[in-house]
DRENDO-1510 file (C-alpha; in Angstrom, 1 decimal, always signed):
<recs>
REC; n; res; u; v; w
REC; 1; UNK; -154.5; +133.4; -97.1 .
REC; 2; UNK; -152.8; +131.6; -94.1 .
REC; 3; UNK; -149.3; +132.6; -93.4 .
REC; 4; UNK; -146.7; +130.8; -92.2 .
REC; 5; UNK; -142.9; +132.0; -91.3 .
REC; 6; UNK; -143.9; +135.3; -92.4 .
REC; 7; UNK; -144.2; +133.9; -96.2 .
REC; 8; UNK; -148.0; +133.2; -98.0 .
REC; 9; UNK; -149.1; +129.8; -98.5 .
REC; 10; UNK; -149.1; +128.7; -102.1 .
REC; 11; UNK; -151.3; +126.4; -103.5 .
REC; 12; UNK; -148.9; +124.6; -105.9 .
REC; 13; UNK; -144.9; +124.3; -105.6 .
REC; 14; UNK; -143.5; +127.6; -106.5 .
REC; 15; UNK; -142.1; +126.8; -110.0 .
REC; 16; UNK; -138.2; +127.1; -109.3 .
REC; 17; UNK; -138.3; +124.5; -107.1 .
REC; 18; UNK; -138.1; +122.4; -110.7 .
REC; 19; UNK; -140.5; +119.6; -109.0 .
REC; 20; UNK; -144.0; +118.9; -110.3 .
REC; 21; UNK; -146.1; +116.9; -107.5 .
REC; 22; UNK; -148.8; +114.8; -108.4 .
REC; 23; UNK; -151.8; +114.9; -107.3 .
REC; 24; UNK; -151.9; +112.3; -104.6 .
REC; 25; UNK; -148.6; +113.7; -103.0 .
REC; 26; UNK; -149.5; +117.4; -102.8 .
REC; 27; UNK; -150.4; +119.0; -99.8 .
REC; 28; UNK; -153.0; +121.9; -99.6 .
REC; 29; UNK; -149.8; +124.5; -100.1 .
REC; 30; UNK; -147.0; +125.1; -98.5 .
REC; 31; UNK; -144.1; +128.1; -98.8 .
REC; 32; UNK; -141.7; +127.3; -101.7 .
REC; 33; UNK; -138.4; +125.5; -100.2 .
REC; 34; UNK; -136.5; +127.1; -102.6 .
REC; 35; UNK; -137.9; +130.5; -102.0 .
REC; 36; UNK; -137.2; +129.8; -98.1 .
REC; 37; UNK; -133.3; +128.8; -98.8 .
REC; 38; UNK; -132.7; +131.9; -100.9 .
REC; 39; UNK; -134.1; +134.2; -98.3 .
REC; 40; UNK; -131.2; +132.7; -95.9 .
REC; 41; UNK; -128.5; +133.7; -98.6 .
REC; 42; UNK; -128.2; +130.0; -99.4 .
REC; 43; UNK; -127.6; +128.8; -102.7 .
REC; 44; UNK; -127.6; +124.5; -102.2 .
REC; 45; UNK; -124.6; +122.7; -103.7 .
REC; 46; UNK; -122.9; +119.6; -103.6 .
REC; 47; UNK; -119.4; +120.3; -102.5 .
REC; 48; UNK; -118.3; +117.2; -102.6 .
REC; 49; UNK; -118.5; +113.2; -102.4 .
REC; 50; UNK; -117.5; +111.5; -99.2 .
REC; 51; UNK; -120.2; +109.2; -98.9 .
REC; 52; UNK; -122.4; +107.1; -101.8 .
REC; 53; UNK; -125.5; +105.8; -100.7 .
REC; 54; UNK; -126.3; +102.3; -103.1 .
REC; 55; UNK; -129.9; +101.2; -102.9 .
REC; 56; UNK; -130.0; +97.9; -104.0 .
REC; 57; UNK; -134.0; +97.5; -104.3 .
REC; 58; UNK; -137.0; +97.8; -103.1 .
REC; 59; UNK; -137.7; +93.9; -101.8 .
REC; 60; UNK; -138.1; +93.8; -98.4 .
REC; 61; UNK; -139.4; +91.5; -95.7 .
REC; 62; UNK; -141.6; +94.3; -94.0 .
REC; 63; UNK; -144.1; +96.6; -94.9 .
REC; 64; UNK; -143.5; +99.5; -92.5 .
REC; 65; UNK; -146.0; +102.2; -92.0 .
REC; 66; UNK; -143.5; +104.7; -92.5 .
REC; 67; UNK; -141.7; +103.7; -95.7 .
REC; 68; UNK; -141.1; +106.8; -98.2 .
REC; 69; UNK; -139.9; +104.2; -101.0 .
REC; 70; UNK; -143.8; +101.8; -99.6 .
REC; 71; UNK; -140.6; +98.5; -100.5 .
REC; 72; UNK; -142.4; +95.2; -99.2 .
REC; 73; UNK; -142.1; +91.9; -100.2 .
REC; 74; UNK; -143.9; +91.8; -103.3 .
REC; 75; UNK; -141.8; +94.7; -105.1 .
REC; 76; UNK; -139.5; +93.4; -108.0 .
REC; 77; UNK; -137.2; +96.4; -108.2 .
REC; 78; UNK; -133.6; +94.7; -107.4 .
REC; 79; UNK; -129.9; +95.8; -108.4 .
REC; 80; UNK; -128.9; +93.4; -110.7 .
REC; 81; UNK; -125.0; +91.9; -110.9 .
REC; 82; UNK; -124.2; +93.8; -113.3 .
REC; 83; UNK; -125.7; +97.4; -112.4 .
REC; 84; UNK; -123.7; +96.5; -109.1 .
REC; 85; UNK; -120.9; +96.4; -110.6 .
REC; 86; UNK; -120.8; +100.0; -112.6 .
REC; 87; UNK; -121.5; +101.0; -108.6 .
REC; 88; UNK; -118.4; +99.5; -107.9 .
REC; 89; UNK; -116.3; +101.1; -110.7 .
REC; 90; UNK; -118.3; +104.5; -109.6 .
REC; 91; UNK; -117.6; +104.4; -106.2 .
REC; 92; UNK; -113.5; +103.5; -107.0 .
REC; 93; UNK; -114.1; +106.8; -109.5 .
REC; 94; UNK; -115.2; +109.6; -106.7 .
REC; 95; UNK; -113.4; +110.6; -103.3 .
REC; 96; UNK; -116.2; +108.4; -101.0 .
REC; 97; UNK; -114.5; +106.7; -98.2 .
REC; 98; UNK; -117.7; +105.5; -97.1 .
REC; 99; UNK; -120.3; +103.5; -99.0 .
REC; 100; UNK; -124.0; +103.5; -97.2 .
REC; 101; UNK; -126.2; +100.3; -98.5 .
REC; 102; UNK; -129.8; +100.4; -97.7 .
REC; 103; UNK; -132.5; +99.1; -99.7 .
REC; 104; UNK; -135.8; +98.0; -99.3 .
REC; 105; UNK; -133.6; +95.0; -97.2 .
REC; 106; UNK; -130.0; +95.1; -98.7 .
REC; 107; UNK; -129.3; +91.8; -97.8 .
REC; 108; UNK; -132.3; +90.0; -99.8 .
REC; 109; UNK; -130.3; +91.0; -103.0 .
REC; 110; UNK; -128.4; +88.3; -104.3 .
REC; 111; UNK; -125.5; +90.5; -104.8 .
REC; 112; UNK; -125.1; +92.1; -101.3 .
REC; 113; UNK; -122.2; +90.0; -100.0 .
REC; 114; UNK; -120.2; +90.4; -103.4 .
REC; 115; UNK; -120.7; +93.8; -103.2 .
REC; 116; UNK; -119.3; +94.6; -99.5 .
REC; 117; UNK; -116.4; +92.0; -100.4 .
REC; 118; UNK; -115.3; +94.2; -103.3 .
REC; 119; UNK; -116.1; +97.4; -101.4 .
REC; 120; UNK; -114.1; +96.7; -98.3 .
REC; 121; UNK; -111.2; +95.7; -100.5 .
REC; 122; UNK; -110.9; +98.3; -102.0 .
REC; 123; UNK; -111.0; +100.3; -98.4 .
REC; 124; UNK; -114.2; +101.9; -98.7 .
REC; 125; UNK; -115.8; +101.7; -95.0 .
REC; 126; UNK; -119.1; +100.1; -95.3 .
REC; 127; UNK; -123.0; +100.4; -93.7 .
REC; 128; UNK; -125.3; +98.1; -93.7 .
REC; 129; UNK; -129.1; +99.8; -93.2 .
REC; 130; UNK; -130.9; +96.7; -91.7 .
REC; 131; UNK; -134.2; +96.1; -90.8 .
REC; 132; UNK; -132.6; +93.1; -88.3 .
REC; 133; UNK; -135.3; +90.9; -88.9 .
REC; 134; UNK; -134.1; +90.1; -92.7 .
REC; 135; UNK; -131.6; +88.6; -90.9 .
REC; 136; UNK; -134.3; +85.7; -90.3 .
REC; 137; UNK; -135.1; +85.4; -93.6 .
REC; 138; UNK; -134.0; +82.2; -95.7 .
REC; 139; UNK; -131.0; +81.8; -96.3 .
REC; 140; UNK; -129.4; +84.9; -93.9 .
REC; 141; UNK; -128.6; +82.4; -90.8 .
REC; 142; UNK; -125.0; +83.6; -91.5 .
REC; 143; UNK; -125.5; +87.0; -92.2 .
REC; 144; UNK; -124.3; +88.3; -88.8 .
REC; 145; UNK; -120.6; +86.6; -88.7 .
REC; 146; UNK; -120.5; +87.4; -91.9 .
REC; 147; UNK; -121.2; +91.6; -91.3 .
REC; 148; UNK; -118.7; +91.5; -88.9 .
REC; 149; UNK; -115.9; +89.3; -90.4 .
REC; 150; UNK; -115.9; +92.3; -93.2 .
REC; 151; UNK; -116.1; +95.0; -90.1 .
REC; 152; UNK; -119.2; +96.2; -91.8 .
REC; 153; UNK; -121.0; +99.1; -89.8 .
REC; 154; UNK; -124.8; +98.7; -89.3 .
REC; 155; UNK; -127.3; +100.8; -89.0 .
REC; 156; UNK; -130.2; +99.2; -87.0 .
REC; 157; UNK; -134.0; +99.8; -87.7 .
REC; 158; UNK; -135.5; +100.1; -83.7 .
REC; 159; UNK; -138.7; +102.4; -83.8 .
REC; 160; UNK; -138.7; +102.0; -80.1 .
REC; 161; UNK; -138.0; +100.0; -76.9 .
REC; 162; UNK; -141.3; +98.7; -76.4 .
REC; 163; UNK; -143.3; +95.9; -78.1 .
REC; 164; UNK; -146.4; +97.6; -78.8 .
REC; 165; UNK; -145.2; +100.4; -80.6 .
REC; 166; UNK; -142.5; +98.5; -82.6 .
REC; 167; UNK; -145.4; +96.3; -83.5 .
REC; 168; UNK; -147.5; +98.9; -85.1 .
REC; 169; UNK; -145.1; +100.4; -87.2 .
REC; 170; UNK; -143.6; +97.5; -88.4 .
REC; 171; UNK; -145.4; +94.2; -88.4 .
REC; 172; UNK; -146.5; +91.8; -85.8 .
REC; 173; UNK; -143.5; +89.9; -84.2 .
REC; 174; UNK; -141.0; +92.5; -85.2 .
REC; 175; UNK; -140.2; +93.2; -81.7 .
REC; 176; UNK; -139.3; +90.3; -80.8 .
REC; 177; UNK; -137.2; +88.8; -83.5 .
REC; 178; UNK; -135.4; +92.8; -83.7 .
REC; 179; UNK; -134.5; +91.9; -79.8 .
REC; 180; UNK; -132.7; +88.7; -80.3 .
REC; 181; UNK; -130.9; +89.7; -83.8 .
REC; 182; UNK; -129.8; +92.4; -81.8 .
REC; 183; UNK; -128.6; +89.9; -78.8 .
REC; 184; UNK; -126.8; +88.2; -81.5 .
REC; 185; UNK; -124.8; +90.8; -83.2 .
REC; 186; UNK; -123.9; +91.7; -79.5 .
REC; 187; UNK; -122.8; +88.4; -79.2 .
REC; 188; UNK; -120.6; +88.8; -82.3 .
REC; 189; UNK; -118.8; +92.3; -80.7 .
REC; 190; UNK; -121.2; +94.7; -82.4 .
REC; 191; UNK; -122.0; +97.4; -80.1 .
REC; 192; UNK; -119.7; +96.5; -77.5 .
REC; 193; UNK; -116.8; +98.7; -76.4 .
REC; 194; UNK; -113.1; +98.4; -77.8 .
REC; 195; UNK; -114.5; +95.8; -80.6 .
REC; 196; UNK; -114.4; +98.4; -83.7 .
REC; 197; UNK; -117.7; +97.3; -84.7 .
REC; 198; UNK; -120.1; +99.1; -84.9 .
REC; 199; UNK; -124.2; +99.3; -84.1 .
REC; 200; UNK; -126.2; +101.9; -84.1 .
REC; 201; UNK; -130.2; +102.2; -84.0 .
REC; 202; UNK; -132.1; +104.3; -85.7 .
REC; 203; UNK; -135.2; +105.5; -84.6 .
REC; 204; UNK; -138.2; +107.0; -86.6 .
REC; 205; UNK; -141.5; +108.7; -84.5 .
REC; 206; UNK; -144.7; +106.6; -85.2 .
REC; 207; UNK; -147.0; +109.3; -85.2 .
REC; 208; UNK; -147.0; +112.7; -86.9 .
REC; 209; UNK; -144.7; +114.3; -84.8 .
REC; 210; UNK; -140.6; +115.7; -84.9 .
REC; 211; UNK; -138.3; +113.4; -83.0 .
REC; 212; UNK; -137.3; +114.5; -79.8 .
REC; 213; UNK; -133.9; +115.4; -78.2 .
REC; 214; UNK; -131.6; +112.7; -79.8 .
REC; 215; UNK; -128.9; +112.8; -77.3 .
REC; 216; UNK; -131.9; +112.3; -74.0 .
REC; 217; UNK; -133.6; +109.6; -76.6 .
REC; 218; UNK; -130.4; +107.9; -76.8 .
REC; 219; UNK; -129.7; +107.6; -73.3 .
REC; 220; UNK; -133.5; +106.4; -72.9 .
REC; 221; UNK; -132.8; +103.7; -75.3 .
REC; 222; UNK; -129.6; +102.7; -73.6 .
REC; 223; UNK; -131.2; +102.6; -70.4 .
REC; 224; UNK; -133.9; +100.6; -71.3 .
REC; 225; UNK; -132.0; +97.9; -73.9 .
REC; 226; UNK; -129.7; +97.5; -71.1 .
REC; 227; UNK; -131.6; +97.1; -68.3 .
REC; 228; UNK; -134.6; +95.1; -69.6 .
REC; 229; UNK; -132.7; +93.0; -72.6 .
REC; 230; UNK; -128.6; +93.6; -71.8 .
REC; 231; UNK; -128.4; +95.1; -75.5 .
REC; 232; UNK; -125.8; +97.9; -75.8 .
REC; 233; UNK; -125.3; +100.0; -78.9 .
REC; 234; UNK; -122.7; +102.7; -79.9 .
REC; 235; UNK; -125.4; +105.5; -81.0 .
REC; 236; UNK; -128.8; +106.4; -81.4 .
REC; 237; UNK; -129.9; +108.3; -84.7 .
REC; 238; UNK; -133.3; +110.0; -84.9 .
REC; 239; UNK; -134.9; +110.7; -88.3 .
REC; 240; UNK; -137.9; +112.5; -89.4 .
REC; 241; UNK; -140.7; +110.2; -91.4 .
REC; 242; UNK; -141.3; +111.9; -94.5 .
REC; 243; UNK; -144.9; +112.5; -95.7 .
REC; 244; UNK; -144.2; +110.3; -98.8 .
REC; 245; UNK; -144.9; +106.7; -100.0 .
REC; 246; UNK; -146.8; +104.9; -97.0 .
REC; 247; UNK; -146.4; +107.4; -94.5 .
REC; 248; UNK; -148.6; +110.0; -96.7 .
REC; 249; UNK; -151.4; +107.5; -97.1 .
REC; 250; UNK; -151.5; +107.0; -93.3 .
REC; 251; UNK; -151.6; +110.5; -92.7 .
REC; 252; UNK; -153.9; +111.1; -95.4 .
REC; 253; UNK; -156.3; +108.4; -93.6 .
REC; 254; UNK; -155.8; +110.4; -90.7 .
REC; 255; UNK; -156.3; +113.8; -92.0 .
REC; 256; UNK; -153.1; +114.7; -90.6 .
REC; 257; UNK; -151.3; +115.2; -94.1 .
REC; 258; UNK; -151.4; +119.2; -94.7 .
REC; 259; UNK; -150.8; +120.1; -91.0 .
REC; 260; UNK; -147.9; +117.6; -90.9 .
REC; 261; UNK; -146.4; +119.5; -93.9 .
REC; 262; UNK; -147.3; +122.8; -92.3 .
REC; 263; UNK; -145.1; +121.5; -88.9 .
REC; 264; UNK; -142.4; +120.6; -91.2 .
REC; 265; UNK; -142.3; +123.8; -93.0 .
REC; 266; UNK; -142.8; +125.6; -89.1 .
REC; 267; UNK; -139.8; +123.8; -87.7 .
REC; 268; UNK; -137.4; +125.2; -90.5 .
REC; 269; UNK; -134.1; +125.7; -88.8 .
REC; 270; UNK; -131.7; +127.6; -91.7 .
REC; 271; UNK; -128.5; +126.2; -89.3 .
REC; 272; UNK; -128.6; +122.7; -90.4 .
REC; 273; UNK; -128.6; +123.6; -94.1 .
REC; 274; UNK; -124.3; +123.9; -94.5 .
REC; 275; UNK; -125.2; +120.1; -93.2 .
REC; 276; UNK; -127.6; +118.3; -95.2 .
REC; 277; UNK; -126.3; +115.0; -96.2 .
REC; 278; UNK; -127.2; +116.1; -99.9 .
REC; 279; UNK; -123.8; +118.5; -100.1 .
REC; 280; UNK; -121.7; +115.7; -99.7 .
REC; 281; UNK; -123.0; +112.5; -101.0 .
REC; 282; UNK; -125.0; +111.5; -103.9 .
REC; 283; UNK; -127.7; +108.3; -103.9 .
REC; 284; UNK; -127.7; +105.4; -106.4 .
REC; 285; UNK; -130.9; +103.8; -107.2 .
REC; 286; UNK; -131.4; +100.2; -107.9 .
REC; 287; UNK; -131.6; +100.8; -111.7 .
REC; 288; UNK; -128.0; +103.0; -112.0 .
REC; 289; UNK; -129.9; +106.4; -112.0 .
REC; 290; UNK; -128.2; +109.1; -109.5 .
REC; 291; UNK; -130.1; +110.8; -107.5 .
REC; 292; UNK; -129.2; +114.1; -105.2 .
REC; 293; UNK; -130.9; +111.8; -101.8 .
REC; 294; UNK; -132.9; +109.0; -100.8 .
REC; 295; UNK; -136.2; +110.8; -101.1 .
REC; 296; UNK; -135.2; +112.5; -104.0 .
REC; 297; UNK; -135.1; +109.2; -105.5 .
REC; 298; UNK; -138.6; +107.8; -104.1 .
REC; 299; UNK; -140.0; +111.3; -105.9 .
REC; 300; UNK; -138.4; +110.3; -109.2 .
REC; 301; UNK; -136.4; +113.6; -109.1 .
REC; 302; UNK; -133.6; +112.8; -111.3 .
REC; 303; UNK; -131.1; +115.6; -110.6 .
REC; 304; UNK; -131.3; +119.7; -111.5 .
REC; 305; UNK; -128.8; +120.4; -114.2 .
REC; 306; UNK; -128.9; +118.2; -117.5 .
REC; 307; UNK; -130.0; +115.0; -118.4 .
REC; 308; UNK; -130.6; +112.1; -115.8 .
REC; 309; UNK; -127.5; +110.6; -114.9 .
REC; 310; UNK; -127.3; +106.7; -115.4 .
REC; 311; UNK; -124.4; +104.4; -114.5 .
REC; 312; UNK; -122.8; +103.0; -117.7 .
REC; 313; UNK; -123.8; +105.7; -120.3 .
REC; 314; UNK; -120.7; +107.6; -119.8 .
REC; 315; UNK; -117.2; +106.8; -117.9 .
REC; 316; UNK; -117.6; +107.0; -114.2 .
REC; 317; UNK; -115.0; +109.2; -113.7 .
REC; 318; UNK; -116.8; +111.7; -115.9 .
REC; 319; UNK; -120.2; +111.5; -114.1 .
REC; 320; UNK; -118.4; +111.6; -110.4 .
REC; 321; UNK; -116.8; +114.8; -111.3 .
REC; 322; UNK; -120.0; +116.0; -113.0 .
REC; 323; UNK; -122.0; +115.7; -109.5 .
REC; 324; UNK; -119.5; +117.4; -107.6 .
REC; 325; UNK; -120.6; +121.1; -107.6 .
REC; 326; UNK; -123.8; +120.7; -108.7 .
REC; 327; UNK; -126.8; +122.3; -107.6 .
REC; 328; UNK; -129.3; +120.8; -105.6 .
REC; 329; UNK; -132.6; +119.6; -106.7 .
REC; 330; UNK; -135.1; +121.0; -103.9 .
REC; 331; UNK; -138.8; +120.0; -103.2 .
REC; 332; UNK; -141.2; +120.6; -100.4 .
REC; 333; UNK; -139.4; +117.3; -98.4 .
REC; 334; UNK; -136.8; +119.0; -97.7 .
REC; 335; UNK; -138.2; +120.4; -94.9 .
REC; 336; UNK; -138.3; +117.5; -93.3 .
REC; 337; UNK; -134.1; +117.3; -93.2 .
REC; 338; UNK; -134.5; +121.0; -91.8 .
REC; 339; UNK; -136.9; +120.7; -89.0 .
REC; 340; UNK; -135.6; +121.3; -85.7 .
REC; 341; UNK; -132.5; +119.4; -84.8 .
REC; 342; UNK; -132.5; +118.7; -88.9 .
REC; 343; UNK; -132.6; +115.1; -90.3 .
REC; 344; UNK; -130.3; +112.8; -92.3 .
REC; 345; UNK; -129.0; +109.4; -93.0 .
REC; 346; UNK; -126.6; +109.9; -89.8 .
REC; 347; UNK; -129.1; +111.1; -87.2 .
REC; 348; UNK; -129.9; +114.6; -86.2 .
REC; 349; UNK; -128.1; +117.0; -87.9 .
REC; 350; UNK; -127.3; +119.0; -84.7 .
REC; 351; UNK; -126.6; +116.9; -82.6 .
REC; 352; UNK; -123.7; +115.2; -85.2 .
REC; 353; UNK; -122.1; +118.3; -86.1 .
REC; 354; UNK; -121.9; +120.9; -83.2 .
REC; 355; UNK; -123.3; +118.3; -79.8 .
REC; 356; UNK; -126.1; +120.0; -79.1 .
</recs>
């Protein structure tokens, strides 16, 4: 038996973890998450709901390498008016101030504008998670002006500062059309000093590796947007690639899948756990169900205590103050938003809430 952390490889999820893997996801064993957490004292809970993450589909204009939920331009999974809508009411029903849209390419569905028009209404501070070069797509000309006539935040998609690696996790000609989109929301204000909007870029490792240092990674990328393209940003935000959707195949082809898993599991850092983005936020998927994360919904794991959770089946007030408290559905990927520095939504975990 191999041994890692001082704990016994398993070759199946330990059964508390309440996650059954299928075949084609699960690596040759790993040390239970939940197991791990409970040796730390921790017991994972929601605490509360500042932040609800909306996906509105799966459609995309890219077929990155490194996509958990493998969206791409051929997937017909899309929030439909109506489903947006109960998201609304949901979000007016909980304590979020801020609402996180992401997708597949949020701003492909037909009901993305509406949907930031009623959110920032009704005060809610907006993101935008885009891929930049949706912003080329048919019918998105205005996209930009329009982002920052509603002071929408965004979140940038920017693997790296050079060609050829942007290139090979993304698509061919990425690189070039995520340069000038991001000229252009410069242009607009975004990512320029005293305009109060805001850009950041997030990048994700195109290999099977941990992202470095993100505070030296984001001066790198300053440096070199700067200097070589006059593109400034507010902040970078690292993120670890999950070994799900896409990015498992690759590895898989590779035969890097089980010791990418094992570095996960290796890198455990029990500090970032009072942090995970999971205690205070809750994801919507395209088709109402509520999911505890982003990758919890790409598994299909739909929340730990009672039945699956759907927008419209019972009042929203009811359901927001059902999630809050609730225990946390755990699986083997959530090493992956505990290794090293820690991983979420908003960048390294350590770096965002104690500087390091």
């Amino acid at each position: 038996m191999i041994a890692l952390l001082g704990l016994p490889f398993f070759r199946d999820i330990e059964e508390q973890e309440h996650v059954t893997m299928s075949d084609t996801l699960r690596p040759v064993g790993l040390p239970s998450f939940q197991q791990r957490i409970e040796r730390e004292g921790i017991r994972l809970q929601r605490t509360r709901i500042d932040t609800v993450q909306l996906n509105l589909g799966r459609l995309c204009n890219q077929s990155c390498t490194h996509c958990h939920l493998e969206a791409g331009p051929h997937r017909t999974e899309i929030m439909s008016r109506a489903m947006a809508e109960l998201a609304v009411d949901f979000v007016a029903a909980t304590e979020a101030r801020t609402v996180d849209i992401t997708g597949g390419a949020p701003e492909l569905n037909s009901s993305f504008r509406w949907l930031v028009e009623r959110l920032v209404k009704e005060g809610r501070h907006v993101i935008d998670r885009c891929n930049l070069t949706a912003l080329y797509e048919p019918g998105q000309q205005d996209t930009p002006n329009f982002l920052a006539e509603q002071g929408v935040e965004i979140v940038a998609s920017m693997p790296c500062y050079t060609r050829e690696n942007v290139d090979q996790q993304r698509g061919g000609g990425v690189f070039d059309k995520s340069i000038a989109a991001l000229r252009r929301l410069n242009e607009l204000g975004y990512g320029r000093e005293g305009s109060g909007l805001v850009l950041n870029v997030v990048y994700n490792p195109i290999g099977a590796f941990l992202p470095p240092s993100q505070r030296q990674l984001e001066a790198e990328y300053k440096q070199e947007l700067a200097s070589r393209f006059a593109i400034s940003f507010n902040q970078l935000l690292t993120m670890v690639n999950m070994p799900l959707g896409r990015f498992a195949n690759r590895l898989k082809a590779r035969h890097e899948y089980d010791t990418y898993w094992a570095s996960l599991a290796a890198a455990f850092n029990p500090s970032t756990l009072d942090y995970l983005m999971c205690r205070n936020m809750v994801s919507v998927a395209w088709d109402g169900f509520i999911y505890d994360c982003d990758f919890n919904q790409a598994m299909g794991l739909r929340l730990r205590n009672g039945k699956p959770i759907r927008l419209g089946e019972s009042p929203a007030k009811e359901v927001a103050l059902h999630l809050v408290a609730q225990e946390i559905l755990v699986g083997l990927h959530c090493y992956g938003c505990t290794a090293d520095a820690g991983s979420s939504c908003q960048g390294a975990l350590q770096y965002e809430k104690k500087g390091s």
